[in-house]
C-alpha positions in Angstrom: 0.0 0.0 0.0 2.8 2.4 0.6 4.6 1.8 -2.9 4.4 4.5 -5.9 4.4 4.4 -9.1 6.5 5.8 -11.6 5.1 6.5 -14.6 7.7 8.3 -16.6 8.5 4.7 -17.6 6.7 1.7 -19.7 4.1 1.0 -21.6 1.0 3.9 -21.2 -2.1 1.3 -21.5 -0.9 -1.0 -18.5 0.0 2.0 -16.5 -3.1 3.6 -17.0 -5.2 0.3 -16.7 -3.7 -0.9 -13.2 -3.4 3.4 -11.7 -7.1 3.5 -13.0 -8.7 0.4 -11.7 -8.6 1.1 -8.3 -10.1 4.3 -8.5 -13.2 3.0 -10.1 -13.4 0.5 -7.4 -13.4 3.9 -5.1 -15.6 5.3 -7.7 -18.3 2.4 -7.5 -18.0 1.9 -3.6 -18.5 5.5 -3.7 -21.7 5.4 -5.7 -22.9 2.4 -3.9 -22.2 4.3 -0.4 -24.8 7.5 -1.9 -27.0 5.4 -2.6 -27.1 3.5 0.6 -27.2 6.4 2.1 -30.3 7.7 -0.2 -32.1 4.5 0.5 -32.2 4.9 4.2 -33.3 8.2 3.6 -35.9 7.3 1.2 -37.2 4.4 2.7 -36.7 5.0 6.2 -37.7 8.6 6.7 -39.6 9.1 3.4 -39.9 10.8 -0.1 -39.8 14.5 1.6 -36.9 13.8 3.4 -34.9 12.2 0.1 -36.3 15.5 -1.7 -34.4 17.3 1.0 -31.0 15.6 0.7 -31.5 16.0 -3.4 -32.7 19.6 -3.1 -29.2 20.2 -1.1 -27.1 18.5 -3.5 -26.3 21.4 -5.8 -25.5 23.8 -3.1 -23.2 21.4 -0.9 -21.6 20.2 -3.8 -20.2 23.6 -4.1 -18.5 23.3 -1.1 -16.6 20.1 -2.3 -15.7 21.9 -6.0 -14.3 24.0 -4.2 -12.5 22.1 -2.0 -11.1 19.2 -4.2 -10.9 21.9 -7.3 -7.9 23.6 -5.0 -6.6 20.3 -3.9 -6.3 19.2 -7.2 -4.5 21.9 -8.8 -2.0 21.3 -5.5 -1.7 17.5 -6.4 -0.2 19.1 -10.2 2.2 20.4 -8.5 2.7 17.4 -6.0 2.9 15.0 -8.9 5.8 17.2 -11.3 7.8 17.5 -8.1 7.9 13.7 -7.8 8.4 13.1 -11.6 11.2 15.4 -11.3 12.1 13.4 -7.9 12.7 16.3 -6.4 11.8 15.2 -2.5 12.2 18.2 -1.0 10.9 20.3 -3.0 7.5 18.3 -2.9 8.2 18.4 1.3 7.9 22.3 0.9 4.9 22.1 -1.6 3.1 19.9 0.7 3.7 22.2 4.2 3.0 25.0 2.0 -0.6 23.0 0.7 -1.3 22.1 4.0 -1.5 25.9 5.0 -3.2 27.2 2.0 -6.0 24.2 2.6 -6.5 25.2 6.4 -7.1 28.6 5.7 -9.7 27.7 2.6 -11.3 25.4 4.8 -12.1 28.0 7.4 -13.5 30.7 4.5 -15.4 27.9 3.1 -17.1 27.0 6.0 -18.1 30.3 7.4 -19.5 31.6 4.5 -21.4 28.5 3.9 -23.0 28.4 7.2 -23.6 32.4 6.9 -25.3 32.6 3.4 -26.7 28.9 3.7 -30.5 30.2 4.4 -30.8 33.0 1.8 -29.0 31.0 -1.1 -31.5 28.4 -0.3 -34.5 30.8 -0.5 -33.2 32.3 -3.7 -33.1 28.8 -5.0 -36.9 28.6 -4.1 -36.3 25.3 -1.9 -39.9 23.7 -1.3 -41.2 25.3 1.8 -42.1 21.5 2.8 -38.6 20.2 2.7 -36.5 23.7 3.3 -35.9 22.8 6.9 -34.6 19.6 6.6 -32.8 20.9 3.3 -30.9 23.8 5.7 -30.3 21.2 8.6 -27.9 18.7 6.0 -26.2 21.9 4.1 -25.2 23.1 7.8 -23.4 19.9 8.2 -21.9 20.1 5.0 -20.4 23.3 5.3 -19.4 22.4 9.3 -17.7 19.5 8.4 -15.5 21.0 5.4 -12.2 20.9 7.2 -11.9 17.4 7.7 -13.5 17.0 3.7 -9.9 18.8 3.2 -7.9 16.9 5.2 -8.9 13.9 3.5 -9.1 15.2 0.0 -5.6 16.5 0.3 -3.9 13.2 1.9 -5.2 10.9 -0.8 -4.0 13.3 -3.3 -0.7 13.0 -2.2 -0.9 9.7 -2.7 -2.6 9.6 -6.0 0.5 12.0 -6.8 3.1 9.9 -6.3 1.4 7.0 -8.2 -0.3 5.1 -5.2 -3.9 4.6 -6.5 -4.6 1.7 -4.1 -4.3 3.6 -0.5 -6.9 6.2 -1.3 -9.3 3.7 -2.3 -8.6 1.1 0.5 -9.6 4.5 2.7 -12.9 5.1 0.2 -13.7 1.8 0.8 -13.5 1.6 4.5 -15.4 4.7 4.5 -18.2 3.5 2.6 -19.0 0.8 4.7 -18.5 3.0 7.8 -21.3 5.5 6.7 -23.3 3.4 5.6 -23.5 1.4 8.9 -23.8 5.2 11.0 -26.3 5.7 8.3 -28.3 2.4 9.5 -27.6 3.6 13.6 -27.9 7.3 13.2 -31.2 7.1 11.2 -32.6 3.3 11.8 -32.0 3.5 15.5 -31.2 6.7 16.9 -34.0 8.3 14.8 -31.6 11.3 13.8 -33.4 12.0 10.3 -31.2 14.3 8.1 -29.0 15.4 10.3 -27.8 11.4 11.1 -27.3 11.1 7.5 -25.2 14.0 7.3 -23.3 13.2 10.8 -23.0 9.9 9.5 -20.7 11.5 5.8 -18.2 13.5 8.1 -17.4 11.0 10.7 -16.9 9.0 7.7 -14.6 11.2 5.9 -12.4 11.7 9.5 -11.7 7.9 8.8 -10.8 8.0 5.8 -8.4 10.6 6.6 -6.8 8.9 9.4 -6.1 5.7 7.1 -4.1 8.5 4.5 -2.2 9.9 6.9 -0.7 6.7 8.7 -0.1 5.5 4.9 2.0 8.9 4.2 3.7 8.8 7.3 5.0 5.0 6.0 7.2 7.0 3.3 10.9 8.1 4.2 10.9 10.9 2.1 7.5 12.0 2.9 8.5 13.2 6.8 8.0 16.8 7.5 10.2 18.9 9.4 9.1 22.0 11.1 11.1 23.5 8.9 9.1 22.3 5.8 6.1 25.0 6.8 8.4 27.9 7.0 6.5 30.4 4.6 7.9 30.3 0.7 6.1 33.1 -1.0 7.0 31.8 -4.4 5.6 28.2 -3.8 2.7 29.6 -2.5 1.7 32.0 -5.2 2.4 28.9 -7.4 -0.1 26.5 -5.5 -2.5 29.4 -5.4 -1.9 29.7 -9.3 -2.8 25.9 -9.9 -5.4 25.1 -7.0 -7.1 28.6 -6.6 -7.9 28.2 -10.6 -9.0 25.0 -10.5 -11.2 25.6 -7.5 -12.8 29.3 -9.2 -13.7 27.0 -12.0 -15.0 24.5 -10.4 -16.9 27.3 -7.8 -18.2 28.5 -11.2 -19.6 25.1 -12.8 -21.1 24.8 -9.4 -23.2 28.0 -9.6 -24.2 26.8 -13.0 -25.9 23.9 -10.8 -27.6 26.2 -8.3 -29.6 27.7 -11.1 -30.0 24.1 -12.5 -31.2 23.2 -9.3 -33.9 26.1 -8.8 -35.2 25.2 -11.9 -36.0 21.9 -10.8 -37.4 23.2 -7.7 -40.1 25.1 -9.7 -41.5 21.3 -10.6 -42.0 20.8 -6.9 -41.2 17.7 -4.3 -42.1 14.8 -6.9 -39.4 16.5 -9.2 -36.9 17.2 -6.7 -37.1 13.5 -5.8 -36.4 11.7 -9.2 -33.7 14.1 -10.3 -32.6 13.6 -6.9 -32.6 10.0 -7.0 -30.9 9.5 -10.8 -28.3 12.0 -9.4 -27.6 9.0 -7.0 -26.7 6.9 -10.0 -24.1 9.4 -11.5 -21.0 7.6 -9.7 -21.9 4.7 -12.2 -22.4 6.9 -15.3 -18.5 8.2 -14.6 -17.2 4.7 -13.0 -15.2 4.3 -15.9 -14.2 8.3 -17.0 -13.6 9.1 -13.5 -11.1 6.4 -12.9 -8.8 7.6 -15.5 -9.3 11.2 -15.8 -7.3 10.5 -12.8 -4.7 8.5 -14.2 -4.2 10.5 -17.4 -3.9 13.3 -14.5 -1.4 12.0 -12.6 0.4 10.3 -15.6 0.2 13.4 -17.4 2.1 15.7 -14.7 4.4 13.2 -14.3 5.7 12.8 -17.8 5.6 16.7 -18.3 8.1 17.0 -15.2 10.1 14.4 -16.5 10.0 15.9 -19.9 8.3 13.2 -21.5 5.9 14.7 -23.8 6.0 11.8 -26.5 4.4 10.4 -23.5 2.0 12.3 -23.2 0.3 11.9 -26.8 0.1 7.6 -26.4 -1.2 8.2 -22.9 -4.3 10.5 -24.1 -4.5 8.2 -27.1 -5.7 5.2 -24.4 -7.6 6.9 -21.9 -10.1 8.5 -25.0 -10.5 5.5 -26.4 -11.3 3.0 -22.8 -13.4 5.9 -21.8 -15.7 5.9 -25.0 -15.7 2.2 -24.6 -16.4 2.0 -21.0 -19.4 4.7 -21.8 -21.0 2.4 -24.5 -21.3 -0.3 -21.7 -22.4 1.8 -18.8 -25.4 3.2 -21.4 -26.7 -0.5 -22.3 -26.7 -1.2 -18.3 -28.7 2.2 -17.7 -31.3 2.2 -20.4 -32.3 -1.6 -19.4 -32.2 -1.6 -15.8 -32.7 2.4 -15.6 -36.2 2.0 -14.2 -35.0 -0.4 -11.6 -32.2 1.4 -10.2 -34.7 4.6 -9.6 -37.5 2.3 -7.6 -34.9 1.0 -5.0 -34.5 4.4 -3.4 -37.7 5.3 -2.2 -41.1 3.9 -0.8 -44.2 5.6 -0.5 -47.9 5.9 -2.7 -47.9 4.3 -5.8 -49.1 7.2 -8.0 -46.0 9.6 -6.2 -42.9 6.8 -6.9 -44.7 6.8 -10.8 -44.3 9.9 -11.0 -40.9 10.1 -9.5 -39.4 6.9 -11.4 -40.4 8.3 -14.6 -38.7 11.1 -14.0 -35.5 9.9 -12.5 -35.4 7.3 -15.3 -35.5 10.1 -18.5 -32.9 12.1 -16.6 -31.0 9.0 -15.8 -30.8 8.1 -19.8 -29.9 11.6 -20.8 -27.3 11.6 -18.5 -26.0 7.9 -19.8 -26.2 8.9 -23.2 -24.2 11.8 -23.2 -21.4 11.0 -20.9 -18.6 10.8 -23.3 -19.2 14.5 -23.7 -18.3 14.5 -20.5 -15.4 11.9 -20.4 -13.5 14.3 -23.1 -13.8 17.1 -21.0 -12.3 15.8 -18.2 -9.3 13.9 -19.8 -8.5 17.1 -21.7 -8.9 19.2 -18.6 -6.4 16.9 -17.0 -3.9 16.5 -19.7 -4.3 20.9 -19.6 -3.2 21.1 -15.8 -0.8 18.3 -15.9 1.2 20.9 -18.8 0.6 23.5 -16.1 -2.1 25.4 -18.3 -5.0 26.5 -16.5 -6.4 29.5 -18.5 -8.3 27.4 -20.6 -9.7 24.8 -18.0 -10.8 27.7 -16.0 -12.0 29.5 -19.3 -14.2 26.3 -19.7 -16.2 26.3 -16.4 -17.5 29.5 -17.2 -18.4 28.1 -20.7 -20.2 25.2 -18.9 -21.9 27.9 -16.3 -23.3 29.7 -19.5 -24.7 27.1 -21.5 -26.3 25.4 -18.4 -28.3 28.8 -17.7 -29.0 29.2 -21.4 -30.9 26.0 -21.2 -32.7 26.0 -17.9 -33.5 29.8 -18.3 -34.2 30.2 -22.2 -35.0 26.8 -23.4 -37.2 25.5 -20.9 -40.3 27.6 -22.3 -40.0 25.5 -25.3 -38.7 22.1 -24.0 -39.7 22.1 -20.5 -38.5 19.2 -18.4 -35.9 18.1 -21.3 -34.1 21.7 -20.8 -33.4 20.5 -17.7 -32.4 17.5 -18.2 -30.2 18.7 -20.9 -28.9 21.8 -19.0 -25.3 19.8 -18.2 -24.9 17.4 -21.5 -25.1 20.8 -23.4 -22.6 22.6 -20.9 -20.0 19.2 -21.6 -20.4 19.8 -25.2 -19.2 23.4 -25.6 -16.3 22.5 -22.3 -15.3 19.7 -24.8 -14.7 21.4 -27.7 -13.0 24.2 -26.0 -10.4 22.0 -24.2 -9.6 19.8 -27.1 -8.5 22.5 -29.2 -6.5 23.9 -26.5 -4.8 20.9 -25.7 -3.8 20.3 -29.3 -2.1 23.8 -29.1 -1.4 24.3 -25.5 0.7 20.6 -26.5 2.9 21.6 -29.3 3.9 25.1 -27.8 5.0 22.9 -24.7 6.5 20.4 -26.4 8.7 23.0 -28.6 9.1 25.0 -25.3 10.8 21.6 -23.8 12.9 20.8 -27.1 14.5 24.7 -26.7 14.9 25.1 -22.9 18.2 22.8 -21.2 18.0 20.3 -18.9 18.9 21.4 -15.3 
């Protein structure tokens, strides 16, 4: 568990394959864990209180874009350092991180718990479920330190080529939550508020299981001398995480209007986007395990100088992605309606209702997900060159086409605006980044040929 991986070296596919195959076991114990957790909501407490959890989801998912968007652009910088195996150098980035991520954490949370009511009203939250709605978003936002502190551990890892820590730590996780999800809710009757106790306490596990797996590495071992302020590494981490995290801050604002267009359909609504939104971890099993490989692998090699690399590497990841899409949409459109019924209980003419609607927005979604498999694996390559004006340029082109179609297109196509709100935003992110990388490439690849080695 405490090895890395090198992957400057050998052939891309199997590289990819074995650094990407644990994170879609993460990835799948992570969409199996939501929708546990949804289940015990839904059947336990009842459709209002799933509507609650669903009608949250846009707004706390800010919180994490925000969160993992800066911890990602820091794990760039992580994983060039330990291409270029410079060890201390990565000692200082990390220190350096560590502060940066306290003091985001803090900001983060405040405001969250501050504007948590009023961004909730504006988003015209069902008056039947905005209580319980507020309740879970307060946890959210109270427990965003230790969502850091485990974000930014099993980046480090993932950095240095060690896919299999991280999710040994999603893993235990899952099962955790899911049984304080079955005490918090089953027995102790806690509602919402055990569901969302049960996700932080959780995440501190997680955490702790990162941290004793970094402390197993030699070269890893920080020195109070490691957090003795570098203005220059700072302003560099700021420059790779604090774009990455206003870009994804941005794609997330795109979803609060998403989201209070879907509220205008009422609690039915709310539900079944709610409950297909449970079943996204499967849509992106596949694309999500090696946008971070490509990610990693991609850093790496441009550390190392390796751009050759670089071109066989995306060459791979497009083309399992698109395959691993294919297969995900057969599963979805056949067992679609399924999946939807097992999350809720309740009167007949309401789960109708509510399946029917979880179901179209489920195959929309399933459909269109190599849109969003480009974007990401272009977006990754991008960062792991050290480009971010275009990966930040795109969430802002994914914010605007997702309020073109919820705000000017529903008056013609209704529901299917909504449900089409983030396919179109993909599309236009997609064709942005590819033609970036294609240019940001060669000037980096010409840049390398021209500059000495060091």
């Amino acid at each position: 568990m405490n090895k890395t991986t090198d992957m400057t070296q050998g052939n891309p596919f199997p590289l990819l394959v074995k650094f990407a195959a644990p994170l879609m076991l993460g990835s799948l114990c992570q969409m199996l864990y939501t929708t546990a957790d949804s289940a015990v909501v839904g059947r336990l407490v009842g459709v209002d209180a799933f509507a609650a959890v669903g009608a949250a989801g846009f707004f706390s998912q800010m919180a994490y874009e925000i969160v993992f968007g800066l911890v990602k652009g820091f794990g760039v910088l992580f994983a060039q350092l330990f291409g270029k195996k410079d060890f201390r150098g990565l000692r200082k980035a990390v220190a350096m991180g560590a502060i940066l991520s306290a003091g985001a954490s803090a900001i983060v949370s405040i405001a969250g718990l501050l504007f948590a009511g009023p961004v909730l009203t504006l988003m015209a939250t069902p008056a039947d479920i905005l209580p319980d709605t507020l309740l879970y978003v307060c946890w959210v936002f109270g427990g965003v330190f230790i969502t850091m502190a485990n974000r930014f551990s099993s980046t480090l890892l993932l950095a240095q080529g060690n896919s299999r820590a991280p999710v040994a730590a999603n893993v235990g996780s899952c099962v955790l939550n899911i049984l304080l999800d079955l005490l918090f809710v089953g027995v102790f009757h806690w509602g919402v508020a055990g569901v969302a106790a049960a996700t932080v306490v959780a995440q501190l596990g997680s955490f702790a299981f990162c941290l004793v797996k970094l402390c197993g590495l030699s070269h890893m071992r920080l020195s109070l001398r490691d957090f003795s302020l570098a203005p220059v590494l700072l302003r560099e981490l700021l420059h790779m995480g604090g774009t990455i995290a206003f870009r994804d801050g941005v794609i997330a604002v795109g979803g609060l209007f998403v989201q209070r267009a879907i509220n205008g359909y009422g609690t039915l609504f709310v539900a079944g986007m709610a409950a297909s939104e449970k079943y996204f971890g499967l849509l992106c099993l596949i694309s999500d395990g090696l946008e971070g490989a490509f990610a990693t692998y991609s850093a790496q090699n441009f550390g190392a100088r390796r751009m050759d690399r670089l071109k066989a590497g995306l060459r791979c990841s497009v083309r399992l992605s698109l395959a691993g899409a294919v297969c995900v949409a057969v599963v979805v459109v056949l067992f679609g309606w399924s999946l939807i019924g097992l999350l809720v209980a309740g009167e007949p003419s309401h789960l109708q209702q509510l399946t029917q609607t979880g179901y179209e927005y489920l195959v929309t979604l399933a459909l269109t997900i190599p849109l969003m498999s480009l974007t990401c694996l272009y977006r990754a390559g991008l960062q792991g060159m050290g480009s971010t004006f275009a990966p930040t340029l795109s969430g802002f082109v994914e914010l605007g086409l997702r309020i073109l179609s919820v705000t000017f297109l529903s008056g013609l196509f209704r529901r299917w605006a909504i449900y089409f709100a983030s396919p179109l935003g993909w599309l236009g992110a997609a064709v942005l980044l590819g033609v970036s990388y294609h240019h940001v490439y060669q000037k980096r690849q010409v840049m390398l040929t021209q500059r000495p080695v060091r």
